[in-house]
VOMAR-148251 format. One line per 3 residues: number of its first residue (from 1); their letters; for each residue x, z, y of N, C-alpha, C. Coordinates in steps of 0.1 Angstrom, whole numbers. Layout:
NUM = a = X Z Y X Z Y X Z Y | ...
***
This chain:
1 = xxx = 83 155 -52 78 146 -42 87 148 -29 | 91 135 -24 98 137 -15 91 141 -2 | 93 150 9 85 156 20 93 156 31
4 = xxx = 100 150 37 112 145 46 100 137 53 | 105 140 67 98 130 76 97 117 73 | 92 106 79 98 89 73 105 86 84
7 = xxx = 116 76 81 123 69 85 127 60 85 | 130 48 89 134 37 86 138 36 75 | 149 42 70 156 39 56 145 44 45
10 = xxx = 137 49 48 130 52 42 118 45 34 | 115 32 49 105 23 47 115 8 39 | 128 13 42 136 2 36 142 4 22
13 = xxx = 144 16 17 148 16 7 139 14 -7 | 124 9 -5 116 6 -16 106 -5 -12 | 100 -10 -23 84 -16 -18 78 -5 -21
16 = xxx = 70 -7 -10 57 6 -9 47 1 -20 | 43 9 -31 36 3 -38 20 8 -32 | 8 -2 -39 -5 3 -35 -12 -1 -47
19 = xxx = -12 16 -52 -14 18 -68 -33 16 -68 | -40 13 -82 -53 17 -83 -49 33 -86 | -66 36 -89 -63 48 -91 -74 49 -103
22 = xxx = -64 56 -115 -75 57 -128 -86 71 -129 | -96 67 -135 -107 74 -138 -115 71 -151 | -121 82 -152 -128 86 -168 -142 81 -165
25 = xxx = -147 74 -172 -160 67 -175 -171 77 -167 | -167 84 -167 -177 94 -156 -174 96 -146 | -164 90 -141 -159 94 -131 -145 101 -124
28 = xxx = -144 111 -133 -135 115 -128 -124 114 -130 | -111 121 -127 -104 116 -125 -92 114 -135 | -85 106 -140 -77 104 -150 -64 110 -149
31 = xxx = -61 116 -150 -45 123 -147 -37 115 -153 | -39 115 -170 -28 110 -179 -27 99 -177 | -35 89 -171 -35 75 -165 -26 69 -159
34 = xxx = -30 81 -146 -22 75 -132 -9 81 -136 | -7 92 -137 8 95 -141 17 81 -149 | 11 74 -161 17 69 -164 19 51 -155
37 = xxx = 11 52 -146 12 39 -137 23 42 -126 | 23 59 -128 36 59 -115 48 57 -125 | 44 68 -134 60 63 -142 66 49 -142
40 = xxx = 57 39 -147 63 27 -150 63 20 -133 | 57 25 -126 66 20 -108 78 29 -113 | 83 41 -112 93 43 -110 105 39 -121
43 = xxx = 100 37 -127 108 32 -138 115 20 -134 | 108 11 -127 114 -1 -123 119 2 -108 | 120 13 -102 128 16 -95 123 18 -78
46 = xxx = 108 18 -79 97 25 -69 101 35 -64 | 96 37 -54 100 55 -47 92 59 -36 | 81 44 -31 74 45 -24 58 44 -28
49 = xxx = 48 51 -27 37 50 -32 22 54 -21 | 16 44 -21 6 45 -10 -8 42 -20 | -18 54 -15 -33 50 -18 -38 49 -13
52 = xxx = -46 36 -12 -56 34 0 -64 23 -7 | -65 14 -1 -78 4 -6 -80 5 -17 | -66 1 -24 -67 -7 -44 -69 6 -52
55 = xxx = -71 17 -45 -73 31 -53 -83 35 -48 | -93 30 -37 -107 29 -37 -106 47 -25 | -101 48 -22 -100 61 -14 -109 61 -1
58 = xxx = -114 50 2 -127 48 13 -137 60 1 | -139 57 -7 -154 64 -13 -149 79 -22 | -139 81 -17 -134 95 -28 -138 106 -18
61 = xxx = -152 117 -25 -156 128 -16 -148 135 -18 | -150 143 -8 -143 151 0 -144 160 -7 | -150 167 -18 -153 179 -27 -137 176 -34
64 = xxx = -135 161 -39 -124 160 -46 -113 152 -37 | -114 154 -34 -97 152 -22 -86 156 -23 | -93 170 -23 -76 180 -24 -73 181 -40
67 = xxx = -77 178 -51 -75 178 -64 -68 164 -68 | -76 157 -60 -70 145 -62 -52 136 -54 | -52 143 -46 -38 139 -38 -28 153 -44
70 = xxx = -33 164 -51 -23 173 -56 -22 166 -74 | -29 160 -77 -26 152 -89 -14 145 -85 | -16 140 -75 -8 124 -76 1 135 -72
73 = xxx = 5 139 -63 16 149 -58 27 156 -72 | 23 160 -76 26 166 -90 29 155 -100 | 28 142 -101 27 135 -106 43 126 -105
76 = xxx = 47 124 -93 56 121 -88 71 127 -89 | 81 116 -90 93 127 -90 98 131 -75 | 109 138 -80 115 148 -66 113 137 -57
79 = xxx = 124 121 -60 127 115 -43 115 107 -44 | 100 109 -45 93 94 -46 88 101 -30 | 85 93 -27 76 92 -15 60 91 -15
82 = xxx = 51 102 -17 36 96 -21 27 98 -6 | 22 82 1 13 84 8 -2 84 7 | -10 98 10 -22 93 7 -32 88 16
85 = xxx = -45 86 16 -51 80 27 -59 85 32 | -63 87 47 -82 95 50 -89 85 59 | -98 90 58 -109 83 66 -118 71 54
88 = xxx = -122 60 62 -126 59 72 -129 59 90 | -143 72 84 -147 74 93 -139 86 100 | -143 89 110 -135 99 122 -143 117 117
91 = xxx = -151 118 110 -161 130 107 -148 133 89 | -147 122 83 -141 127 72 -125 126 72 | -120 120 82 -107 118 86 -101 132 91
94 = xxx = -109 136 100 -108 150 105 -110 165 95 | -120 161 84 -116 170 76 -113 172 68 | -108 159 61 -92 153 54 -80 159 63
97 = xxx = -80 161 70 -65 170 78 -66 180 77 | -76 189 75 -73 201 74 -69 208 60 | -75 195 48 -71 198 36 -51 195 39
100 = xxx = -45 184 44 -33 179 46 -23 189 48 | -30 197 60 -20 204 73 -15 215 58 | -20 222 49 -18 232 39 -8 226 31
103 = xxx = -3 214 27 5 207 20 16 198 25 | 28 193 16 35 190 21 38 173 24 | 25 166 26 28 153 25 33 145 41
106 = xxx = 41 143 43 52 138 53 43 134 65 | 29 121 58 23 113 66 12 114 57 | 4 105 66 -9 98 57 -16 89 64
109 = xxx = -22 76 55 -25 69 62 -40 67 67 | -44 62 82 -55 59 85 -62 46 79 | -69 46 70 -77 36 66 -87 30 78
112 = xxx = -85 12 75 -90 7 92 -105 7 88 | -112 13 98 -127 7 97 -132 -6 99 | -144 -12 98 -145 -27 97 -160 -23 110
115 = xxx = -166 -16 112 -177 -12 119 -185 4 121 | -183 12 130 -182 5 143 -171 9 148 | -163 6 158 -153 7 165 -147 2 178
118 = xxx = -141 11 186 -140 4 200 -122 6 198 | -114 0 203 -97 7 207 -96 15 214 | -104 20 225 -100 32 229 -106 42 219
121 = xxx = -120 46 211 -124 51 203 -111 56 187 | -104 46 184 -92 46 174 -81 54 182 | -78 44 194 -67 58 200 -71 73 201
124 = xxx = -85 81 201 -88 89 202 -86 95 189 | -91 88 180 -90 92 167 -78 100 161 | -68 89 169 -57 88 164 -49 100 163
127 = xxx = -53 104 175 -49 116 188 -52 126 177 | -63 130 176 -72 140 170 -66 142 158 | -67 132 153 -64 135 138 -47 138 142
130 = xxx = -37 132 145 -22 141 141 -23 148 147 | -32 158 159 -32 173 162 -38 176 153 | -48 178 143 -50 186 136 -41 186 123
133 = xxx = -40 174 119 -26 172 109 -15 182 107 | -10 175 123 3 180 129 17 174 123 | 14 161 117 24 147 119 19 136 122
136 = xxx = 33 127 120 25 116 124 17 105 114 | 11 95 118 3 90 106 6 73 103 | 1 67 93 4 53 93 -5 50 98
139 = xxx = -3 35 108 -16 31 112 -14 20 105 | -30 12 99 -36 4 88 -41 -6 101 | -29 -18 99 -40 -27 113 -43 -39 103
142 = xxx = -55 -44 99 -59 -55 89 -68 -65 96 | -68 -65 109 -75 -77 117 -72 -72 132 | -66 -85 140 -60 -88 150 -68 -77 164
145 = xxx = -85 -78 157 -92 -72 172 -86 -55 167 | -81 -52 161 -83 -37 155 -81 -30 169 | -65 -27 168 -64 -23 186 -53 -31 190
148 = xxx = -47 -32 201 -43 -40 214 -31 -31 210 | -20 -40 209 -6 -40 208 3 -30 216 | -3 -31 231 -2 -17 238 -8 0 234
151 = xxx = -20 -2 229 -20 9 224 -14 18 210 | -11 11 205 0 11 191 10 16 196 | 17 9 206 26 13 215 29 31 218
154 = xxx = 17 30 227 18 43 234 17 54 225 | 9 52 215 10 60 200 17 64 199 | 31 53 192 41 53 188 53 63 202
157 = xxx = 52 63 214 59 67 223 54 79 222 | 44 86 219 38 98 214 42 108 207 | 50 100 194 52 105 184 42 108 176
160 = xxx = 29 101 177 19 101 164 19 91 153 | 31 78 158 30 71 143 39 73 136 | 40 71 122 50 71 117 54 56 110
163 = xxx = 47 49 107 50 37 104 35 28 106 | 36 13 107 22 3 105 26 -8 93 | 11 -5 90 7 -15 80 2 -27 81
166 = xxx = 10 -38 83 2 -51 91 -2 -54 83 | -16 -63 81 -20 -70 69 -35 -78 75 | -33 -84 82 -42 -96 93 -37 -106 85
169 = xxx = -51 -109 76 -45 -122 67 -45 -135 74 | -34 -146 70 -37 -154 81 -36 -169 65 | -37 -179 72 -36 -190 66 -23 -196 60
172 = xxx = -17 -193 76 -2 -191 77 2 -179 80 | 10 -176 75 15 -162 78 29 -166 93 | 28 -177 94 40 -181 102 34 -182 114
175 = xxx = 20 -186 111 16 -189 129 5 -173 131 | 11 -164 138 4 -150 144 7 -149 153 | -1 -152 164 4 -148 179 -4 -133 181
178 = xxx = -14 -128 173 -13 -110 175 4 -103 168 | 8 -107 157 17 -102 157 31 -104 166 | 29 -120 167 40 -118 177 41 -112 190
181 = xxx = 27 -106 196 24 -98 202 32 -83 203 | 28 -85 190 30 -67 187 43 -62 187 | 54 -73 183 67 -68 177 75 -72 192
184 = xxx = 66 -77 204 69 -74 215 72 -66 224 | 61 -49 218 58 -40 222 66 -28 215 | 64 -32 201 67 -22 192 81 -23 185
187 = xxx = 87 -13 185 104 -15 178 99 -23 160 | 102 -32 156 98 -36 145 105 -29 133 | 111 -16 136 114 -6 124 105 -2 118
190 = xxx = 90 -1 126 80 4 122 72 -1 115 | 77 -13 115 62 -28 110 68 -29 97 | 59 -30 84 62 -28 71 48 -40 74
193 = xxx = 51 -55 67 43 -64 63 31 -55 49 | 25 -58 50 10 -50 40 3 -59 33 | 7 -69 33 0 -75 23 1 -86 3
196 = xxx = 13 -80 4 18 -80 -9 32 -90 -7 | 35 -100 -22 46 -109 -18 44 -121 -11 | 27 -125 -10 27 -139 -4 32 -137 7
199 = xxx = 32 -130 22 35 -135 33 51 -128 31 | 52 -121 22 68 -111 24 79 -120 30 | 85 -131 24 92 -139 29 95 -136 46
202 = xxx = 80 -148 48 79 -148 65 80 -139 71 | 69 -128 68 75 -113 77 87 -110 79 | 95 -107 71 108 -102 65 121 -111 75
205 = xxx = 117 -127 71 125 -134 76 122 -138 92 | 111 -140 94 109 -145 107 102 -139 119 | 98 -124 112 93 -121 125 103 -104 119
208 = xxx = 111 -101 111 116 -91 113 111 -81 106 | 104 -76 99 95 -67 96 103 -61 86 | 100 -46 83 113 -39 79 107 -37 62
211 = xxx = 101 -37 60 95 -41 39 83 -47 36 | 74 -42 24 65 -49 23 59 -38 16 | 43 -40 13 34 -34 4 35 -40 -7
214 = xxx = 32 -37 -16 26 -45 -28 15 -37 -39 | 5 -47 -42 0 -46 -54 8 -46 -70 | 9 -62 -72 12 -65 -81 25 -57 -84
217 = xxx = 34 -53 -76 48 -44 -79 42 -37 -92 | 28 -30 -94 22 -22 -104 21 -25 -121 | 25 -43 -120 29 -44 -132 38 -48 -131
220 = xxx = 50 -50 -125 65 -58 -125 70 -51 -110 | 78 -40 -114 77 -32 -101 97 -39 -101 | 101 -39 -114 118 -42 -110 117 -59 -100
223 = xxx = 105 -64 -106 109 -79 -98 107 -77 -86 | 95 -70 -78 93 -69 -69 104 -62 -60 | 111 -49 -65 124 -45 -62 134 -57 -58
226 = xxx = 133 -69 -66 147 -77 -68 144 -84 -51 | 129 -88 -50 129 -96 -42 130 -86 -26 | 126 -78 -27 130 -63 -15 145 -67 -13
229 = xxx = 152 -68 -24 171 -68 -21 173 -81 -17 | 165 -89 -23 165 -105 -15 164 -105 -3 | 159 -103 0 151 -105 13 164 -98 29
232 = xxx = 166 -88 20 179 -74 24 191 -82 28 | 194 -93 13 205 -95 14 208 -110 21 | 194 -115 27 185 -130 32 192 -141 24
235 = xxx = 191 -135 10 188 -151 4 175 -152 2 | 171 -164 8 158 -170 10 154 -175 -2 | 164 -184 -13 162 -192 -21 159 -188 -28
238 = xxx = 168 -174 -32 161 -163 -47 151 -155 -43 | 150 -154 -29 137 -147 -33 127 -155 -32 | 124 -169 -27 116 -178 -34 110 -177 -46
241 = xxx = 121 -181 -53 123 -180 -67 115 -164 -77 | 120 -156 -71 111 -142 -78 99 -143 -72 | 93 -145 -59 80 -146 -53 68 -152 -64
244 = xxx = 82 -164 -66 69 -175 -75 64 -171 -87 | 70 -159 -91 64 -155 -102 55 -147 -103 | 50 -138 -94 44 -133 -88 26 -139 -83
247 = xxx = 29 -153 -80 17 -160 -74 5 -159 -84 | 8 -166 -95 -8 -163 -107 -16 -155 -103 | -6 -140 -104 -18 -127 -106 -27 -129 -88
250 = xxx = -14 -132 -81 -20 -130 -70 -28 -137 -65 | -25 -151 -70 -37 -161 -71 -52 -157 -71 | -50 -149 -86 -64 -145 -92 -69 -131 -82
253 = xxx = -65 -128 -76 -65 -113 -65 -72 -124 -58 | -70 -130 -52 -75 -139 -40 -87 -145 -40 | -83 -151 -55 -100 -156 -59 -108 -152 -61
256 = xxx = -113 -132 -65 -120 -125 -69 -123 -120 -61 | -110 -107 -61 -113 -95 -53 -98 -87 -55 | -92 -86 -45 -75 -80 -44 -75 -67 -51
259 = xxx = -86 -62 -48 -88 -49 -56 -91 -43 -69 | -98 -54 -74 -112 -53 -84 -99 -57 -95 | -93 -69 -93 -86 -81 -99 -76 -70 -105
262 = xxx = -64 -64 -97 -51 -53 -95 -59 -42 -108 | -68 -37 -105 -70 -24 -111 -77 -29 -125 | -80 -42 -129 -82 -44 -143 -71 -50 -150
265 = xxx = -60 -54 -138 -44 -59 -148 -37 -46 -148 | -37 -41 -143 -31 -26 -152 -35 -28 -164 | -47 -22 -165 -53 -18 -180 -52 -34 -187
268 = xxx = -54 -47 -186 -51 -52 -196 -41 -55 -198 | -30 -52 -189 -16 -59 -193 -13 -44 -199 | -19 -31 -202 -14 -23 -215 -8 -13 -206
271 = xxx = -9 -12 -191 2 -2 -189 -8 11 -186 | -17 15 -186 -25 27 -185 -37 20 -182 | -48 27 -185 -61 28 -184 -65 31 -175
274 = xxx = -72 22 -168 -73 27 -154 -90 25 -150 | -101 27 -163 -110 30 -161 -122 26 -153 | -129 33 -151 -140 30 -141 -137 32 -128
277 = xxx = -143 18 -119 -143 20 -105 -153 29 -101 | -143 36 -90 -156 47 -80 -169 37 -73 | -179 42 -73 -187 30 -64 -183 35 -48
280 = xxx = -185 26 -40 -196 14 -40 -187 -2 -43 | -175 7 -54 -170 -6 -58 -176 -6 -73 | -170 -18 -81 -175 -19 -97 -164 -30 -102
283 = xxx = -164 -27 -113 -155 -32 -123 -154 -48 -121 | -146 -53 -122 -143 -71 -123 -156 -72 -138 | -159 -82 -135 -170 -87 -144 -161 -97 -156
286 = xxx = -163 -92 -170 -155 -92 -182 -154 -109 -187 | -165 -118 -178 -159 -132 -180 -143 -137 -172 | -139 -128 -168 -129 -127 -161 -113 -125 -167
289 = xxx = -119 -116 -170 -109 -107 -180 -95 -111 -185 | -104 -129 -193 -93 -136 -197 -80 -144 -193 | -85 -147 -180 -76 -153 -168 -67 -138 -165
292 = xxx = -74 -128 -164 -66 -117 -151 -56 -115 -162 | -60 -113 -178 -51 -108 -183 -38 -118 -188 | -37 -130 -186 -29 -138 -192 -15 -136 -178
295 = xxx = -21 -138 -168 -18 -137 -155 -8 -120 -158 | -13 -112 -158 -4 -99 -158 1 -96 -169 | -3 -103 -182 9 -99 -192 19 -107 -192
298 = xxx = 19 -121 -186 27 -131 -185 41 -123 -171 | 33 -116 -164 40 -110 -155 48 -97 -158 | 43 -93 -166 46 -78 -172 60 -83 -181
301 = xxx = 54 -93 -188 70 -103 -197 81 -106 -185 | 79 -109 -180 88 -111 -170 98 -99 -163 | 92 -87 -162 93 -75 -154 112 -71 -161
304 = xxx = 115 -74 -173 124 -71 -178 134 -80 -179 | 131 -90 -168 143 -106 -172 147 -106 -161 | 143 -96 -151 149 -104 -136 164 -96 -142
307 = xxx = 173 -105 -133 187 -105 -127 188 -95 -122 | 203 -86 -125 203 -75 -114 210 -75 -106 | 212 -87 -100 218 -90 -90 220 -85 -78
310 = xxx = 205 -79 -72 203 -72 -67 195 -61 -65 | 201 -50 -76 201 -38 -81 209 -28 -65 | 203 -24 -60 212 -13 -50 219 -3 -59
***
């Protein structure tokens, strides 16, 4: 596991993937699973790995926390990069750090709350949690009111961020006047777009943003790579072109549930079992099934035809 501070080249040299996370009909947790979901990210040439939503880490207690981020830890090779996630809330965020501060993971990210919350209340958070840490952390911004572009800022002049996760879904991803806010404030080395390959383009091309997250990378991690070097190398046209193949699954993420949708095309497109959802999430409902899975094996076929054109 890689344990190097983050850096720029760091946020640039992969798509950040945002893996599910597998589990045994009881619950717990699948080792043989996820190990082989990282393999096949890395296989296709991953190095960055983030848990947070699509791995359901809002509801993972805190009894199993430290078992569970030294799985994934162990799991990983020497240069991957694994981020994991805490919070929430500010009561389990804080004692999620103190499991952290004993290990060697670089960062970790703050999962955004949806209620209750004030901006000055998050800057405090913020504060709190990388003193007891004792690095810096990703901030998860997923709606415009989260906090005020200035205080991100001063974070970041701080030295408590280490990178942000924009992911404020918009209609257009072209018309954001919070982001264009933000990249006003904030050096945009930091801003990593977060919401898979739909808006990647725009981010990338027009407001600057230095990579992207992805879901879907989890079954077609090389294409999602191709379109990272697209993007790198600003041909717009091919990476058009690899985006579009991409849309189905993500289509079906959109129409369901980004989460629910992701963590059942694993397992039907054959690449690991990825089991039962933790509650207070639940499984995609099995009239489904047959869309999600045409959608991700059709994608998974694909994962071995891209061009390596843009192979680094």
């Amino acid at each position: 596991m890689k344990t190097t501070p983050v850096t720029k080249a760091d946020l640039e040299r992969s798509v950040i993937a945002v893996p599910p996370l597998a589990r045994n009909a009881d619950f717990t947790l699948n080792r043989e699973a996820n190990r082989r979901q990282i393999q096949h990210l890395e296989s296709g040439g991953v190095r960055s790995l983030m848990y947070g939503g699509n791995a359901n880490f809002y509801h993972i207690p805190l009894s199993e926390y430290a078992e569970t981020i030294d799985s994934l830890g162990e799991s990983v090779g020497h240069d991957t990069w694994l981020l994991p996630s805490v919070g929430p809330d500010y009561g389990k965020m804080i004692d999620q750090a103190a499991i952290l501060k004993s290990r060697s993971f670089p960062t970790a990210m703050l999962l955004p709350m949806t209620f209750p919350f004030t901006d000055a209340g998050i800057v405090t958070g913020v504060r709190r949690f990388t003193d007891a840490f004792g690095k810096p952390a990703v901030v998860y911004i997923k709606a415009e009111n989260y906090l005020k572009p200035e205080s991100v800022a001063t974070r970041i002049a701080e030295g408590r961020v280490a990178s942000i996760k924009y992911a404020a879904v918009r209609a257009n991803p072209a018309d954001d006047p919070y982001l264009l806010s933000l990249i006003k404030v904030v050096d945009r080395k930091y801003i990593v777009s977060g919401i898979g390959e739909r808006p990647a383009i725009v981010h990338l091309r027009d407001f600057g943003l230095t990579g992207f997250t992805s879901g879907s990378v989890c079954i077609a991690p090389k294409g999602s790579m191709k379109l990272l070097h697209a993007l790198q190398a600003k041909d717009y046209a091919a990476a058009e072109n690899i985006r579009a193949i991409y849309m189905p699954l993500e289509d079906c993420r959109d129409a369901m549930s980004p989460i629910r949708v992701l963590h059942e095309a694993v397992t039907l497109a054959g690449i690991a079992d990825m089991g039962s959802m933790l509650p207070m999430l639940s499984n995609l409902d099995p009239v489904h099934h047959a869309a999600v899975k045409l959608a991700a094996v059709n994608l998974l076929a694909q994962n071995e035809s891209f061009q390596d054109r843009y192979v680094a």
